[in-house]
C-alpha positions, 0 to 999 in steps of 0.5 A: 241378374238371373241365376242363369243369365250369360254374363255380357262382356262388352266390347269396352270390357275387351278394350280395358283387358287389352290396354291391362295387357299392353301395361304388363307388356311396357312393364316387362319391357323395361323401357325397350323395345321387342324389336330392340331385344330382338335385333340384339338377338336375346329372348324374353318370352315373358314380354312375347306372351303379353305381346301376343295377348295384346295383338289377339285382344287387337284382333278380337276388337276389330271383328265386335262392335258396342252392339256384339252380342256376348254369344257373338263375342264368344263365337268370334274369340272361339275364331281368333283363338282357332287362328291362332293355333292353326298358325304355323312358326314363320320359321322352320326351327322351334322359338321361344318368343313365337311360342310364347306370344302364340300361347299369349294369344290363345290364352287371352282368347280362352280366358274371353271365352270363358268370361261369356261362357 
């Protein structure tokens, strides 16, 4: 490869960070569930801050192909990451749990921008 050739993140490469992701979310789990801790009413940020790299990931790979081409990849994470910060809580006080998955998303999201960068 060129010295100042974009490196090329695939859409096989984005699957494989995102099934890392679900992995580190299982393990933090502890054989629960995020919906069972949630019901329970306890918090675990940790958990939600994978969780929300995993959907962010999930949402990145519905909008490439095989075929996107990495200033595509980058432009579409740049979309997603964007969405993400312009949500608002879907609800009216401050959670832990939406604030780390939130910044879970933005981050899985910056983390592809800067791989195609």
């Amino acid at each position: 490869m060129a010295a100042d050739a974009t490196p090329s993140l695939t859409r096989s490469d984005i699957l494989s960070v995102r099934t890392h992701a679900a992995h580190e979310w299982s393990l933090l789990l502890g054989g629960t569930t995020s919906c069972a801790l949630a019901k329970d009413g306890r918090s675990y940020p940790a958990a939600k801050f994978q969780e929300g790299r995993v959907a962010a990931l999930g949402e990145l790979l519905r909008r490439i192909t095989d075929d996107t081409a990495a200033r595509q990849v980058e432009a579409e994470a740049t979309a997603v990451k964007a969405r993400w910060a312009d949500q608002g809580m879907p609800c009216s006080r401050q959670d832990r749990d939406w604030e780390a998955y939130r910044a879970g998303g933005i981050q899985a999201m910056a983390e592809i921008q800067g791989t195609t960068s």
